[in-house]
N, C-alpha and C positions, 0 to 999 in steps of 0.2 A: 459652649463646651459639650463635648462628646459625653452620653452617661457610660462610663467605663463598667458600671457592676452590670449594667444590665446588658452588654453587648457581651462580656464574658459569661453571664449568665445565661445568657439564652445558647452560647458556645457549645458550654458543660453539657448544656438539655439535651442541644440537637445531636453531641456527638456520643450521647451515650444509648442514642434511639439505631439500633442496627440499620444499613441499607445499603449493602452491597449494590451494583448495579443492575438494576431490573427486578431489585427487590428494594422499592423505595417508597412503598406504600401507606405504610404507617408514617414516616418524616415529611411527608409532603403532607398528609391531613394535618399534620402540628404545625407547619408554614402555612398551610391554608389558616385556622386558625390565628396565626400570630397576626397577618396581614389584615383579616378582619376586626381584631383588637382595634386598629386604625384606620378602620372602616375606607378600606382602600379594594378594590376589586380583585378578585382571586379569579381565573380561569385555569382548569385543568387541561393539555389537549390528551390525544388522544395514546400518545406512547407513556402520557403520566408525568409531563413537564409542565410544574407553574409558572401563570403568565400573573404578574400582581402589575397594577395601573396608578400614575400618579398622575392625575389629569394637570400639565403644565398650562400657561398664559396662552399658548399658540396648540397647534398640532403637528406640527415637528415633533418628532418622535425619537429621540437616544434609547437604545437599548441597552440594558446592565445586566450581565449575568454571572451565576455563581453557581458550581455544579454539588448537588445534594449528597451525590453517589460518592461510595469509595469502592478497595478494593475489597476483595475478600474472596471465596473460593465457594467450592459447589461439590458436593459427593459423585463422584464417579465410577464406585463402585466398592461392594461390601464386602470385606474379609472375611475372615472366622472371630474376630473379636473387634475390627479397625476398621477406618473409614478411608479409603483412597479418595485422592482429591484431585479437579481440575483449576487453575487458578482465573480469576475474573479479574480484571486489569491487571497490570505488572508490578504486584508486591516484590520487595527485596527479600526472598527467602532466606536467605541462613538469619534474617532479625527476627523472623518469623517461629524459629524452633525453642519451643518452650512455653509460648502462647497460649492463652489459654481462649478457649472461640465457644459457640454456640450455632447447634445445628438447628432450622428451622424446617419443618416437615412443611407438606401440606394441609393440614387440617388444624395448624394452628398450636402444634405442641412445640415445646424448646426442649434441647439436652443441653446440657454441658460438656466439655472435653477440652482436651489439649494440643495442639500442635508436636509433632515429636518428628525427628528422624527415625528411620526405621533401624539406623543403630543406635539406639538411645542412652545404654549404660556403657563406662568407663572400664567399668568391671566385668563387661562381657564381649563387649565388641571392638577388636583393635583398632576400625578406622571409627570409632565414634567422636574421634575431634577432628578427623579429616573428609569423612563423608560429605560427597556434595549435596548441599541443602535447595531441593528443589523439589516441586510436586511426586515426582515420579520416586524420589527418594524418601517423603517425609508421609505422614498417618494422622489420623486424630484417633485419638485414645479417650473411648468415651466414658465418662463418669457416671455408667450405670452395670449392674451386673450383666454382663453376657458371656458366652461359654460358646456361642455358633453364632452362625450367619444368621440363623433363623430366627435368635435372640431380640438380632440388632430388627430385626426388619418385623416383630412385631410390637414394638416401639414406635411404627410408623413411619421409620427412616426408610427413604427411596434414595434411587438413584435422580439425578436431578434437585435435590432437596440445596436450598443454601444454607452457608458457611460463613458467619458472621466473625472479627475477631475482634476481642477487647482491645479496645482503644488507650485505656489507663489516663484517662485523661488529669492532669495536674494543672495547678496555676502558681509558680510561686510566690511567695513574696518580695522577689525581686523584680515581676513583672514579665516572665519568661511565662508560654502554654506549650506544656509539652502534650505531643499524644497522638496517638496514630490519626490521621485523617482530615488533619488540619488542612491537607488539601481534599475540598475545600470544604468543609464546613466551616472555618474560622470565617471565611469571606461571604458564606451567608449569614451568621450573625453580623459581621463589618455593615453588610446591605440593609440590616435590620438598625443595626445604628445609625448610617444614611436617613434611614424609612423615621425611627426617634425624632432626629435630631430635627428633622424638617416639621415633624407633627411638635415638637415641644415652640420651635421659633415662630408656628407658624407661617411658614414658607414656602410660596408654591413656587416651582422652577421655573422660569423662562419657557422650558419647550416642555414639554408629555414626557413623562419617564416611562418605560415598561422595563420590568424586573422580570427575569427568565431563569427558573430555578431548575436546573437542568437533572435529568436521573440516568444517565449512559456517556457523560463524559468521559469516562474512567475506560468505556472498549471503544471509543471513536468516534458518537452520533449524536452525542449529547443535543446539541443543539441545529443538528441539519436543516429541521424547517425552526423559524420563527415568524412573530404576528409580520407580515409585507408592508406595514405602514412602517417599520424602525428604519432610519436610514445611515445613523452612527450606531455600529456595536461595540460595548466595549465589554471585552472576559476581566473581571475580577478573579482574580485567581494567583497561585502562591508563585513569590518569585524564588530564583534556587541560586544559592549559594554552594560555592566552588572553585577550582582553580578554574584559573583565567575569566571569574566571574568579580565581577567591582561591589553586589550584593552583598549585603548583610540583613543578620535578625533584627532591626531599626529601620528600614530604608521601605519606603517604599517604592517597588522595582517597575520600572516601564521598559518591555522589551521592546525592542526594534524588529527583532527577527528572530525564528522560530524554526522548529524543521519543515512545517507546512511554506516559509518562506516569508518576506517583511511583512511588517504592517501598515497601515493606512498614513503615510508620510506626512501628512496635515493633521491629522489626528493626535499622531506620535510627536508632533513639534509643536503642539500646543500644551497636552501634557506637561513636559518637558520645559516648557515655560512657564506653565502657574506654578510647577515644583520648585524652580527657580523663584519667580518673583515672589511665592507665598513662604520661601524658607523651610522649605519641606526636605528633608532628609532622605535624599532618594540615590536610585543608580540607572545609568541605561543599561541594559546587557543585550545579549545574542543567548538564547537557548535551543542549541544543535539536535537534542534529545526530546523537545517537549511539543505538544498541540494544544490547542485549548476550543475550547466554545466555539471561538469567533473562526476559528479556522474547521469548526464543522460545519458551520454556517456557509463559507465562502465554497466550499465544496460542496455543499446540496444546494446550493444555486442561486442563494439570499442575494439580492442588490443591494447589496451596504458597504460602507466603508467601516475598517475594526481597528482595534488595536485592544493591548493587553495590558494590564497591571498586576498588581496586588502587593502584600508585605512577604519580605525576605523571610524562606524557612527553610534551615537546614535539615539533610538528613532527607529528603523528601522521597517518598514511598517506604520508608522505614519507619524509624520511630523520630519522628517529625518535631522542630519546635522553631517557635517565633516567639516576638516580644510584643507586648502592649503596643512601646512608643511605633514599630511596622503598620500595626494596625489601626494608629492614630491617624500615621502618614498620608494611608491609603483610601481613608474616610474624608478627611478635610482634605487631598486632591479629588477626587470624585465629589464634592463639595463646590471647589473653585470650577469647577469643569459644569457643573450643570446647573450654574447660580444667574 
């Protein structure tokens, strides 16, 4: 059995630890830590991506990854009271107005504030329910007093500074996680309940695992280099539910193809069979809009073969959610697969 409190727990942790991409600093020392809990090897490289090690029976090497990053935004320049903003991956803005975020300086201060449109009242502004919600159109409204530019910026706000946004993270009692960033954070605690479940059965894999916890998924590089010994990669990462998608928040989802183009056909057809033979609740899909990990990888030049998983979550790049039983799916096939 999968420990369920503790792979939601360590969920809740990570997603309430800010880390935009390329500001993943603080979230990766707490995965370094969690990995040493399990007295398992942590390597950092050199762009700030963990490499954690499961020494298998042989040395054949599978690769698993999960990306630590989400989205979030960056100041691009300082008003007389307001912060303009440039956005860091592809949030769905108009979910985004009303938000409430956190600015991170350089020198290690936080502020508070809110996400707004720049017409923000009903009562003053005609297009304030038709304005389009997109960086160029929207502000943060900082929750300190300031009256000038001068205000804000001796607060320590710079330009360049990031833009972290509450996540609101929930669990209900009917087994649904709502919350911004589920991709993918959810799928690095899933990997930590993998990393559990083998330390509790005592279990060492057939081949060598290496776990790649990526920090720049989110603008395209996540994973470009990885260690040259992995020879199957596989992205854990969220699947998306839609029309003309067979996904759901239960399933755990194995794409076939992607807009970087298919995946690893032996790979994908073996998946696809333990999901099958193990009675796992799954879908194939196609996702026209999405990349992942393994497809940063095949673009900077990795010799491997990939393919993708993860559990079904709607809403993705918005206000995101999945279910438990997704994230059971996606644990016990990644399970059948490297047993």
């Amino acid at each position: 059995m999968l420990n369920k409190d503790y792979i939601l727990g360590f969920a809740k942790e990570i997603l309430s630890i800010p880390s935009p991409s390329g500001f993943c600093g603080k979230v990766i020392e707490r995965i370094r830590k969690e990995a040493e809990n399990y007295d398992l090897s942590f390597e950092k490289t050199q762009k700030g991506n963990g490499v954690i090690t499961i020494k298998g029976q042989d040395d054949y090497v599978i690769g698993l990854s999960a990306h630590v990053d989400t989205l979030g935004a960056m100041v691009r320049s300082i008003s007389t009271t307001t912060l303009k903003f440039t956005s860091i991956g592809g949030p769905v803005w108009p979910t985004m107005d009303g938000e409430y975020c956190k600015v991170h300086t350089r020198d290690g201060r936080e502020y508070t504030g809110t996400i707004l449109s720049t017409s923000p009242a009903v009562h003053v502004y005609k297009d304030s329910g038709t304005k389009e919600r997109k960086p160029e159109t929207m502000e943060v409204r900082l929750d300190e007093v300031v009256k000038s530019k001068e205000d804000i910026e001796k607060l320590g706000i710079e330009v360049g500074n990031f833009i972290s946004i509450d996540p609101k993270t929930t669990v209900t009692k009917s087994g649904f996680i709502k919350s911004r960033f589920l991709d993918d954070k959810i799928n690095v605690a899933s990997l930590f309940g993998y990393i559990d479940y083998l330390h509790r059965n005592k279990i060492t894999p057939k081949h060598t695992i290496k776990i790649v916890i990526s920090t720049y998924e989110e603008v395209g590089h996540g994973s470009s280099w990885i260690p040259e010994d992995i020879s199957e990669y596989i992205a854990v990462d969220m699947g998306c539910i839609g029309s003309d998608l067979s996904c759901t928040e239960y399933d755990v989802s194995i794409c076939a193809k992607d807009s970087s183009g298919p995946y690893d056909y032996e790979m994908t057809s073996k998946l696809v069979k333990l999901a099958k033979e193990s009675n796992l609740q799954h879908a194939v899909d196609i996702y026209p809009f999405y990349g992942s990990d393994v497809s940063a990888a095949l673009r900077g030049g990795n010799n491997i073969k990939g393919a993708l998983i993860g559990p079904g979550v709607h809403a993705s790049h918005g206000m995101e959610r999945t279910h438990y039983q997704a994230i059971e799916n996606t644990v016990k096939l990644l399970i059948e697969y490297t047993k």
